[in-house]
C-alpha positions as CSV (number, residue, x, y, z in Angstrom):
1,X,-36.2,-75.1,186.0
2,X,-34.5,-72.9,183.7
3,X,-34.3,-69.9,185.5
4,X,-33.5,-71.7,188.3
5,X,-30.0,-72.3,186.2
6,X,-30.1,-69.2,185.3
7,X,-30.3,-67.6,188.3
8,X,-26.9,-70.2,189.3
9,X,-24.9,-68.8,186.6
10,X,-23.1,-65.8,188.3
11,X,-19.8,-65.0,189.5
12,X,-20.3,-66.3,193.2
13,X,-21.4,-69.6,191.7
14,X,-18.2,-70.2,189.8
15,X,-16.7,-69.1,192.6
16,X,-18.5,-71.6,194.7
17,X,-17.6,-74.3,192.2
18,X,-14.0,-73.4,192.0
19,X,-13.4,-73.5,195.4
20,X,-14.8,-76.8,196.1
21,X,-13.1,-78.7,192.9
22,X,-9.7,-77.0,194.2
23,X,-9.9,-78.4,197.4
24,X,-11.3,-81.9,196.8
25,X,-8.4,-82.0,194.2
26,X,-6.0,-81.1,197.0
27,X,-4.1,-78.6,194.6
28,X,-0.5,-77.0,195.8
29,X,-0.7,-73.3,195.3
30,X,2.5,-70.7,196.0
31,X,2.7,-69.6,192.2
32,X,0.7,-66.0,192.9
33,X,-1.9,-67.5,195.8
34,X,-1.8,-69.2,198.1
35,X,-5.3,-70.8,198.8
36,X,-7.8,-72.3,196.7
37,X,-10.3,-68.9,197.3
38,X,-7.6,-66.5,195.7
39,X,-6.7,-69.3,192.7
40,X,-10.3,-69.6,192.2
41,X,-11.3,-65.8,191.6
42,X,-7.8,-65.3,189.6
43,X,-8.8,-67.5,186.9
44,X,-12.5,-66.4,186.9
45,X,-11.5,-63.0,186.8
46,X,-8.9,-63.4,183.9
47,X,-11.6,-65.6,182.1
48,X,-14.3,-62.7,182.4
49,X,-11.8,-60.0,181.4
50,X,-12.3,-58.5,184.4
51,X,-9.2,-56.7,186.2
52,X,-7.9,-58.9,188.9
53,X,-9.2,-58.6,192.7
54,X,-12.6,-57.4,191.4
55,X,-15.3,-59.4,192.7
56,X,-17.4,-56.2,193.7
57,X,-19.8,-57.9,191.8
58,X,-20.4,-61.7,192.9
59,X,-24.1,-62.0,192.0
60,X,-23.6,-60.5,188.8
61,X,-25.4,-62.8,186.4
62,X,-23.2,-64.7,183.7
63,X,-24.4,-65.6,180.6
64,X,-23.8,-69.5,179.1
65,X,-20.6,-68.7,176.9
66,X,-19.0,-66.8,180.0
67,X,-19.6,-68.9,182.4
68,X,-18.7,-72.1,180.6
69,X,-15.2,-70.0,179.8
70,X,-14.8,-69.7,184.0
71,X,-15.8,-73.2,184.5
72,X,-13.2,-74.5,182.0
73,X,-10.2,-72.6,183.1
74,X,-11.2,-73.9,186.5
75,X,-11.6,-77.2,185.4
76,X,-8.2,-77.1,183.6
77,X,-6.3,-76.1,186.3
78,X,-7.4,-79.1,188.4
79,X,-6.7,-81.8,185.3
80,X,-3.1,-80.1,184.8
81,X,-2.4,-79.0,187.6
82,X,-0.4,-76.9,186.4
83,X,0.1,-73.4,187.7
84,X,-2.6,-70.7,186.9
85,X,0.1,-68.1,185.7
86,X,0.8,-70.9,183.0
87,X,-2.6,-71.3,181.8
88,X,-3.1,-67.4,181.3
89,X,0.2,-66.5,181.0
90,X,0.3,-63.8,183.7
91,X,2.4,-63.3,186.9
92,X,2.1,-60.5,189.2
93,X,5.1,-58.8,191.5
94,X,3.0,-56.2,193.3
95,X,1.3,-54.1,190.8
96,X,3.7,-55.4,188.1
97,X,2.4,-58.0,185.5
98,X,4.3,-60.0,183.6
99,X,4.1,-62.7,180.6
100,X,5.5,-66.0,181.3
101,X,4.7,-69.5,180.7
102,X,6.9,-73.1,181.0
103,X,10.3,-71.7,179.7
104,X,10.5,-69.9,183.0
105,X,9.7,-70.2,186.6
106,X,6.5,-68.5,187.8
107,X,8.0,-65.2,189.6
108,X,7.5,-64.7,193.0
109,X,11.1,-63.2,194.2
110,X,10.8,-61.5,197.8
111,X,13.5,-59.8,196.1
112,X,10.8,-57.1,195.0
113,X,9.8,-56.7,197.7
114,X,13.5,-55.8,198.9
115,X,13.8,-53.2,195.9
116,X,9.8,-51.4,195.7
117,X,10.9,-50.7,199.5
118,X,14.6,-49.1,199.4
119,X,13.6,-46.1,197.9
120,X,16.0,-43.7,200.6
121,X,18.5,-45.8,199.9
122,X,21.7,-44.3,197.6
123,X,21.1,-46.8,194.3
124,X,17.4,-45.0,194.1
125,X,17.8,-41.7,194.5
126,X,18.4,-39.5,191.7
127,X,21.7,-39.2,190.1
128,X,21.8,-35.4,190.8
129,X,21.1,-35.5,194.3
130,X,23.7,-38.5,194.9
131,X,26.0,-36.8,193.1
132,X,26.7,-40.4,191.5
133,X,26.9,-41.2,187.9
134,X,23.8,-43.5,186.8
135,X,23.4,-46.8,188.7
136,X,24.2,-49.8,187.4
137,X,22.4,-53.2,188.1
138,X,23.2,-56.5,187.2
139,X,19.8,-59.5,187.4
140,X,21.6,-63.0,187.8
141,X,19.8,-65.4,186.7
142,X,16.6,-63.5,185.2
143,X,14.1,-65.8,184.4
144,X,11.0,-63.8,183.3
145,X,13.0,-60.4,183.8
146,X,10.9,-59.6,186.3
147,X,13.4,-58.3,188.9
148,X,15.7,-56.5,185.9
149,X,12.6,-54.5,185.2
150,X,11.0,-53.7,188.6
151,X,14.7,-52.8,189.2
152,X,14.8,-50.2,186.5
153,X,11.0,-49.0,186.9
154,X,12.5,-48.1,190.5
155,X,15.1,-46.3,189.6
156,X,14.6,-44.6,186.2
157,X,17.9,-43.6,185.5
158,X,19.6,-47.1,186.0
159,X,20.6,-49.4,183.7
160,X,20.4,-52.9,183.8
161,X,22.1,-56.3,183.0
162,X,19.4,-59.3,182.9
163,X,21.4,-62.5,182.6
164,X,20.4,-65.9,182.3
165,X,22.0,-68.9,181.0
166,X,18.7,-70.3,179.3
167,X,17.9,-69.1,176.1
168,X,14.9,-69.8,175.9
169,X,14.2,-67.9,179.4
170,X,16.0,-65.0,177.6
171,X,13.2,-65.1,175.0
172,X,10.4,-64.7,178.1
173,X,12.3,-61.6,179.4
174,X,13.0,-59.7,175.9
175,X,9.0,-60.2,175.8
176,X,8.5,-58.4,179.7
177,X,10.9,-55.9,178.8
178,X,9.3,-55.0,175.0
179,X,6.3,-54.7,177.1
180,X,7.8,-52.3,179.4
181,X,9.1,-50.7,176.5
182,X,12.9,-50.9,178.6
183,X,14.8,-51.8,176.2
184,X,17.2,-48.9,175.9
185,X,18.2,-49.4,179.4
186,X,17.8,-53.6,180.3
187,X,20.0,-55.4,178.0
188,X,19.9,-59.7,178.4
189,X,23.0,-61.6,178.9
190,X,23.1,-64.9,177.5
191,X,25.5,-66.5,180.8
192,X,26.5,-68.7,182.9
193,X,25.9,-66.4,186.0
194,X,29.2,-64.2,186.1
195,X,30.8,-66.1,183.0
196,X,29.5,-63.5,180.1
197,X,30.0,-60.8,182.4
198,X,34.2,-61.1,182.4
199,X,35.3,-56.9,183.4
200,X,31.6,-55.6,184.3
201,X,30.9,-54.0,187.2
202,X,27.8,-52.8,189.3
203,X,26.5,-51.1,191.9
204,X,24.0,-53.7,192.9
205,X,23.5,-57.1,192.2
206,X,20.3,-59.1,192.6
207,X,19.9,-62.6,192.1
208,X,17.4,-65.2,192.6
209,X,19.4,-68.5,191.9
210,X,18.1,-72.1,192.2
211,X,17.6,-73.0,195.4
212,X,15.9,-76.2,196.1
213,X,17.8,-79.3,197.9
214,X,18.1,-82.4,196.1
215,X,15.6,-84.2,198.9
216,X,13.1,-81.3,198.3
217,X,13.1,-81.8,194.1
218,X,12.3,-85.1,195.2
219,X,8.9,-84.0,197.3
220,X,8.1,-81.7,195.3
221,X,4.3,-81.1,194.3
222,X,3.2,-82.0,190.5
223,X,2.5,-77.9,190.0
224,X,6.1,-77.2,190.5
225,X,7.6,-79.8,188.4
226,X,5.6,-78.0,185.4
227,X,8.5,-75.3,186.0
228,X,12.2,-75.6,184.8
229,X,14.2,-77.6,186.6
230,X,17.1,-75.8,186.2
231,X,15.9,-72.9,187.8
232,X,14.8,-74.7,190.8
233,X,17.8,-77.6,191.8
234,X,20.4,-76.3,193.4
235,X,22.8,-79.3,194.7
236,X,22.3,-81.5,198.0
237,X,21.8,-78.7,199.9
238,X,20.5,-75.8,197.7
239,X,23.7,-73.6,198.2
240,X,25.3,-75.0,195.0
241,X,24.6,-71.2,193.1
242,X,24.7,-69.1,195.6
243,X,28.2,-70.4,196.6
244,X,29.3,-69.8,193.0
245,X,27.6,-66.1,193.3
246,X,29.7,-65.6,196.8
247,X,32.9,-66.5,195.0
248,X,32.7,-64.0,192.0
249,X,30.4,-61.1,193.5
250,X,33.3,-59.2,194.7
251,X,35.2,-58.4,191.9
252,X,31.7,-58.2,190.0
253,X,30.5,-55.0,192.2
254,X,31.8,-51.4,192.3
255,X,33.2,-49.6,195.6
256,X,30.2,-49.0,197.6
257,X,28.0,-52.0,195.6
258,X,25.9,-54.6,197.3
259,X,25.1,-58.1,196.6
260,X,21.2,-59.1,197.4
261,X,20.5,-62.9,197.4
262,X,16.9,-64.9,198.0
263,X,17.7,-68.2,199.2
264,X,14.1,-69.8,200.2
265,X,14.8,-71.2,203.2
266,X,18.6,-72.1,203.5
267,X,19.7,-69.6,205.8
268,X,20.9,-71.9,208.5
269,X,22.8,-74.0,206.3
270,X,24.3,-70.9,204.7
271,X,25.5,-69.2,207.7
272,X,27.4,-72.6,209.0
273,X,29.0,-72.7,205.6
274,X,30.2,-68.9,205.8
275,X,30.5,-68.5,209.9
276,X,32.3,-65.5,209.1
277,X,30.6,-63.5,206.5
278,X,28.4,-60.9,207.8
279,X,25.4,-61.1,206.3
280,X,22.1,-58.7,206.4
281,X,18.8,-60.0,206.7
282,X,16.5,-57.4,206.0
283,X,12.6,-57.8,207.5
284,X,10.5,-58.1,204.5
285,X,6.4,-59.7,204.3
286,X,8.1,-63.4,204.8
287,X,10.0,-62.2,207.7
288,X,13.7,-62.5,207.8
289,X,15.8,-65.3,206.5
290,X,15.3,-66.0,202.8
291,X,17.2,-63.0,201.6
292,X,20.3,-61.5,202.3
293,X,22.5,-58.3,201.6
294,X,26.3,-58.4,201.7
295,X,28.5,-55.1,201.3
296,X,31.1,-55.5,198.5
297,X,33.6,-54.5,201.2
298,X,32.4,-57.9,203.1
299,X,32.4,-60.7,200.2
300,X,35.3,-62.5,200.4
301,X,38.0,-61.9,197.6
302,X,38.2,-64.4,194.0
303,X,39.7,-67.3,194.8
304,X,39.2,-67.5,198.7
């Protein structure tokens, strides 16, 4: 009977077990995975110290004190429900890892996507071959830093405003971007999206406001009210920021700049409130729809 248990306690086990509590529990994923396999072998993996996506080795036998480490992580997860980047305080953007825990939202900006990808464009190539001076990028509303620092990983000889008007979100990002050893070239911005910013401008400027509709806050699933609402509700109809960021982008960008926006899934509600803004929807893994690009040349003026 004892090596019977024995023989139970490995990596595919855990896995096993993981799975099936994940699923009876009917979690809501979307913070890093998206189904109850990948959650499963995240936690198990981070539990093991083992590098994530590395289950080359499923049988490989666990002894009692690992095992019972996987089991409780897995077991955690399912009486919190809270998100697994909060219970081992790591998020991933592509190959980018990041600290974060309940002070910010769990990152997961298409955003990154949007700036890992433009590499021909002219805010990444080198200053000497644009002929440019160095490129200057403003985060609105930073969160974890996440975006301010894949930003300036990009393009090494930017430099990069990471503003937030939570403090304590602030203290997240100065973490990410110690750890990045970037802080010579992202500086935080305690503000009110453009409020601190008063004569700055930029060449690009990324944001990933709140976005959520007041009817969606309301359905929303017990993991993601462990986040901060104000980073999530944005107004009746989740436009309430990014209205606000439409109105002062302009005179926030330099000739030539570009404003890049996710908004989740407003873009019909968007385009009837602007009918005649013409706005870019570039084809990223989600599709097209929940971000936009908009020239500086094609925001509308302060004050209109």
């Amino acid at each position: 009977m004892r090596a019977s248990r024995q023989r139970a306690r490995t990596v595919r086990a855990l896995l096993d077990y993981g799975v099936a509590r994940f699923e009876a529990a009917q979690l809501s994923f979307g913070h890093g995975t998206s189904n109850a396999l990948d959650e499963a072998a995240w936690l198990i993996l981070h539990a093991l110290g083992l590098p994530p996506r590395d289950l080359d080795h499923l049988d490989r036998p666990l002894d009692e004190p690992r095992y019972a480490a996987g089991k409780a992580l897995l077991d955690r997860r399912v009486r919190t429900r809270k998100p697994a980047a909060y219970l081992i305080h790591e998020a991933w953007l592509g190959p980018h890892r990041f600290y974060v825990d309940e002070r910010v939202i769990v990152p997961r900006s298409f955003i990154a996507e949007w700036l890992e990808n433009r590499g021909q464009t002219t805010f990444f190539r080198p200053a000497e071959k644009r002929g440019l001076s160095p490129v200057s990028i403003l985060d609105l509303c930073t969160g974890s830093g996440c975006l301010a620092i894949v930003a300036a990983l990009r393009c090494p000889q930017a430099h990069v405003d990471a503003a937030d008007l939570s403090e304590e979100a602030l203290a997240v990002a100065q973490r990410n971007v110690a750890d990045y050893r970037l802080e010579g070239r992202v500086r935080l911005v305690h503000s009110d999206l453009f409020a601190a910013l008063a004569g700055r401008t930029y060449d690009l400027i990324v944001s990933n406001p709140p976005y959520v509709t007041a009817a969606s806050m309301r359905r929303l699933p017990e993991e993601y009210r462990s986040e901060p609402r104000m980073a999530l509700a944005s107004g009746a109809d989740g436009l309430e920021h990014t209205r606000s960021i439409l109105a002062h982008a302009r005179e926030h960008l330099k000739p030539g700049g570009r404003l890049v926006v996710e908004i989740g899934r407003n873009r019909a509600a968007l385009v009837r409130a602007y009918p005649r803004l013409a706005f870019q929807w570039p084809r990223l893994g989600a599709g097209t729809g929940c971000v936009f690009t908009l020239a500086r040349m094609a925001l509308p003026a302060a004050g209109l």
